[in-house]
C-alpha positions as CSV (number, residue, x, y, z in Angstrom):
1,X,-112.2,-28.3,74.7
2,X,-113.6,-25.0,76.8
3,X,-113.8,-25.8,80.5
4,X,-116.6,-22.6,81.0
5,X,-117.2,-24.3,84.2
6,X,-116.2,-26.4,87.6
7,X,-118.1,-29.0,86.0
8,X,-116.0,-29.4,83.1
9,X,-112.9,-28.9,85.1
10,X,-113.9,-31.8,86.9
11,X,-114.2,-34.0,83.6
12,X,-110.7,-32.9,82.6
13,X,-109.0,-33.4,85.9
14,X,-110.7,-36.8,86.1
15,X,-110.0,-38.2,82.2
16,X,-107.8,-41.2,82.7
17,X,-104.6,-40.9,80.2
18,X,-102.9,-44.2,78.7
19,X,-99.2,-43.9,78.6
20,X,-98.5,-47.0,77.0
21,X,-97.8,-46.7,73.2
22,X,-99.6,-48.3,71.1
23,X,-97.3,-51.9,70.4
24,X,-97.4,-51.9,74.2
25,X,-100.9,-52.6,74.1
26,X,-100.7,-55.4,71.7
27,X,-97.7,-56.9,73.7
28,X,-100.2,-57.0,77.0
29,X,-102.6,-58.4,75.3
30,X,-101.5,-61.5,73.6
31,X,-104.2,-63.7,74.5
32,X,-106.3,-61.8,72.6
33,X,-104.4,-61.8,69.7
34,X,-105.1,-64.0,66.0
35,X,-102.9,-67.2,66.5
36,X,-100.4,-65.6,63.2
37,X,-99.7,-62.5,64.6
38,X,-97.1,-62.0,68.0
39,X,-95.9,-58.6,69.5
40,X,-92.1,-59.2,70.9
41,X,-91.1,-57.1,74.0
42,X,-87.6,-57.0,73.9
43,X,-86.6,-57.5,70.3
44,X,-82.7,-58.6,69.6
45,X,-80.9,-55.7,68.3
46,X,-77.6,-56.8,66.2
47,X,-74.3,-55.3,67.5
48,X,-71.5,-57.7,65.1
49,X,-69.4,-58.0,69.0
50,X,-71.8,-59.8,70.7
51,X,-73.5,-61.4,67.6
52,X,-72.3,-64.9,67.2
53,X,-74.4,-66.8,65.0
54,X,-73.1,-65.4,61.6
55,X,-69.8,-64.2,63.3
56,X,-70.9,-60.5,63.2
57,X,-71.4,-60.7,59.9
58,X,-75.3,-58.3,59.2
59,X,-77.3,-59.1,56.4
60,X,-77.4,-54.8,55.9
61,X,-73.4,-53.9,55.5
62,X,-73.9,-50.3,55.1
63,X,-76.6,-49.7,57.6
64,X,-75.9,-48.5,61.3
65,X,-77.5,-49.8,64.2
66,X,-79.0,-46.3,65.7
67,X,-80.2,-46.5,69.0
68,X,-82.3,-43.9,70.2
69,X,-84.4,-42.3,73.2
70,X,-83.1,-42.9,76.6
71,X,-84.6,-45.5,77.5
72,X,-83.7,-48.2,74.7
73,X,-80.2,-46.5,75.1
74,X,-79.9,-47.9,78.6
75,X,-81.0,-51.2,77.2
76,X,-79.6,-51.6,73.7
77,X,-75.7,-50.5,72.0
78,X,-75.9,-48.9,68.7
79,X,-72.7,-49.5,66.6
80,X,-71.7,-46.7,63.1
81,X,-71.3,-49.5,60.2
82,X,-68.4,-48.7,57.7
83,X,-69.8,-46.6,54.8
84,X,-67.6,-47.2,52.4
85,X,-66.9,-50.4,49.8
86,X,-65.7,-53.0,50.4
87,X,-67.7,-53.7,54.1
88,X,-65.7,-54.9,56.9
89,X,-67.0,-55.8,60.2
């Protein structure tokens, strides 16, 4: 875009800007969502300390739980899985 004028300066200043992302949108609007499909806004992360239902135990032994942006790190703890055979928790 050119702004060539106070005119279109004016359009630009005034533009309304969205900051919610994209899954944020579908998590605010879940009344107008089919009846199969649901957006989660806090999804359960697995961390095998505070995971009781299997024990700890993940159904992804050599994967990592890697937490990041600021935000989500505030919310969520990652944990570094052991790498090497066999898998231990």
């Amino acid at each position: 875009m050119h702004i060539t004028s106070v005119v279109d300066l004016l359009d630009y200043l005034t533009t309304s800007v969205q900051g919610n992302s994209p899954y944020d949108s579908l998590v605010h609007s879940q009344d107008q969502l089919p009846p199969n499909l649901h957006a989660v806004a806090e999804p359960v992360r697995f961390h095998p300390e505070t995971d009781t239902f299997f024990g700890g135990v993940t159904a992804f032994p050599g994967s990592s739980t890697i937490v990041t942006g600021l935000k989500a790190k505030k919310k969520f703890r990652g944990h570094v899985q052991n790498p090497k055979w066999p898998f231990t928790v």
